[in-house]
C-alpha positions in Angstrom: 7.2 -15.6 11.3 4.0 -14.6 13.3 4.2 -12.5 16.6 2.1 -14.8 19.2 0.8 -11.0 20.5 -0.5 -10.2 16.6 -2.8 -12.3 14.6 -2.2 -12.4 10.8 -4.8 -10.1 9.9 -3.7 -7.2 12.6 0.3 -7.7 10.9 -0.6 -7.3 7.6 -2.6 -4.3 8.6 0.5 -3.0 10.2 2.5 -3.7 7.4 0.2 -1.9 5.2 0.3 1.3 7.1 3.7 1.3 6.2 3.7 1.4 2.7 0.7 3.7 2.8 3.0 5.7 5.2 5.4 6.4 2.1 2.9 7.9 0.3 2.8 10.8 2.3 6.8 11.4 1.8 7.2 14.7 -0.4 8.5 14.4 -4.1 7.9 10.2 -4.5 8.1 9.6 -8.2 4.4 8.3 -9.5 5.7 4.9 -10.3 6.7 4.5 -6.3 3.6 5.8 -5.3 2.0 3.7 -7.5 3.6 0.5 -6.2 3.4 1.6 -2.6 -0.6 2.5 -3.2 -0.8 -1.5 -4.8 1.1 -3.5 -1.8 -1.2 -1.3 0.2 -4.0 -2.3 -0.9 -3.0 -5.9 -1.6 -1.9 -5.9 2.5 -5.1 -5.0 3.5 -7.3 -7.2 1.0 -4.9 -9.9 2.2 -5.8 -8.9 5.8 -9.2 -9.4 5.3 -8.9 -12.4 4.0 -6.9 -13.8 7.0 -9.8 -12.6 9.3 -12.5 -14.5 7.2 -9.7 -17.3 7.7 -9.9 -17.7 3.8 -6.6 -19.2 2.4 -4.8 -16.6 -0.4 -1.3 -17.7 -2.3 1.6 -15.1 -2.6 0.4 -12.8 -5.4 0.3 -9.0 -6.1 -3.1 -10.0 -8.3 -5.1 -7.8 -6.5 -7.9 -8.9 -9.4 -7.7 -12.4 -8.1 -7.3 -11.1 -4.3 -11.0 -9.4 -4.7 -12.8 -12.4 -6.4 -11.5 -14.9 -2.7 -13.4 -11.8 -0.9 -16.0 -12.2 -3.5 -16.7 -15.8 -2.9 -16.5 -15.0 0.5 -19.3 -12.3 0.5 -17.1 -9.4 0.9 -17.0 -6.7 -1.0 -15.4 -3.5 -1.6 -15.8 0.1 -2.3 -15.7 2.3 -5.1 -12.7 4.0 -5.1 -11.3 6.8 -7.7 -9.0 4.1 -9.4 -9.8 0.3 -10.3 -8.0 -2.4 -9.0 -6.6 -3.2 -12.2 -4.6 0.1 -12.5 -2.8 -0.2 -9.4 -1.8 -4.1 -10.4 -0.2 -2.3 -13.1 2.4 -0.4 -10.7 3.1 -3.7 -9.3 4.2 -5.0 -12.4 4.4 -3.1 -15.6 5.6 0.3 -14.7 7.9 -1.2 -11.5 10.6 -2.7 -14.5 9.1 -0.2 -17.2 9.1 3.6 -17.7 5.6 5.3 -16.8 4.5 7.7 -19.5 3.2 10.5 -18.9 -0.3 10.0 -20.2 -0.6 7.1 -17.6 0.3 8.7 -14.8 -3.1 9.1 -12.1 -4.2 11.7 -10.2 -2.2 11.6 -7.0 -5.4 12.6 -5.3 -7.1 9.6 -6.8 -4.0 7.2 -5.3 -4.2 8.4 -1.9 -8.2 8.3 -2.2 -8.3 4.8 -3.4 -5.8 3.5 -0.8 -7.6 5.5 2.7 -11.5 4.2 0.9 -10.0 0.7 1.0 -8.5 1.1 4.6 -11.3 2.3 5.9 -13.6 -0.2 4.7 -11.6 -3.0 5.8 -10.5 -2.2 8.9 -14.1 -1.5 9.7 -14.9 -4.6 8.2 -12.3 -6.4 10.3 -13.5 -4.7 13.5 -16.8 -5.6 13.0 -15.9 -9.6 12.0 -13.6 -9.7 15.7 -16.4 -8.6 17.7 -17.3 -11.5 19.8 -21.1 -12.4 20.4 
């Protein structure tokens, strides 16, 4: 269900500010931050995706989200965390108990998610210019 006013790319841009809006609530156990940091991020690789009109299927694969941008010529940033460690909160920690020694820097979370936003919604800016 698309708003005629929005295009895809601008909801799931909207709908990724709200997860990363959680992360900035006071005492969120790591394993929410954690999963809120990953939908983040998979809402705004999914975003750009939608603006390079690229097709994506329904997945939290955030590996297999960034190799469509790859084909596509995108690329992203280096951020504090890989990709691969916030899939995990999507998955493994979300039904399992996150240990202690697992647990990453909070600063390294919110880093990882603001490098990505930036980067894409510049990206996304800069792809809806028109000529």
């Amino acid at each position: 269900m698309n708003s005629p006013s929005h295009s895809p790319a601008q909801i799931l841009l909207i709908k990724a500010a709200e997860d990363e809006q959680t992360l900035a609530l006071d005492n969120l156990p790591e394993a929410i931050l954690g999963f809120h940091a990953q939908q983040a991020v998979e809402k705004l690789i999914k975003a750009l995706l939608a603006e390079l009109n690229v097709p994506f299927e329904k997945t939290h694969d955030l590996s297999r989200l960034k190799k469509l941008l790859d084909a596509a010529g995108e690329s992203l940033p280096v951020t504090p965390m890989q990709l691969g460690d916030l899939n995990d909160f999507s998955v493994f920690y979300r039904y399992d108990l996150l240990f202690q020694f697992a647990v990453p820097e909070r600063e390294d979370v919110l880093a990882t998610v603001r490098i990505i936003r930036e980067h894409i919604v510049a990206r996304i800016a800069a792809l809806s210019v028109t000529p």
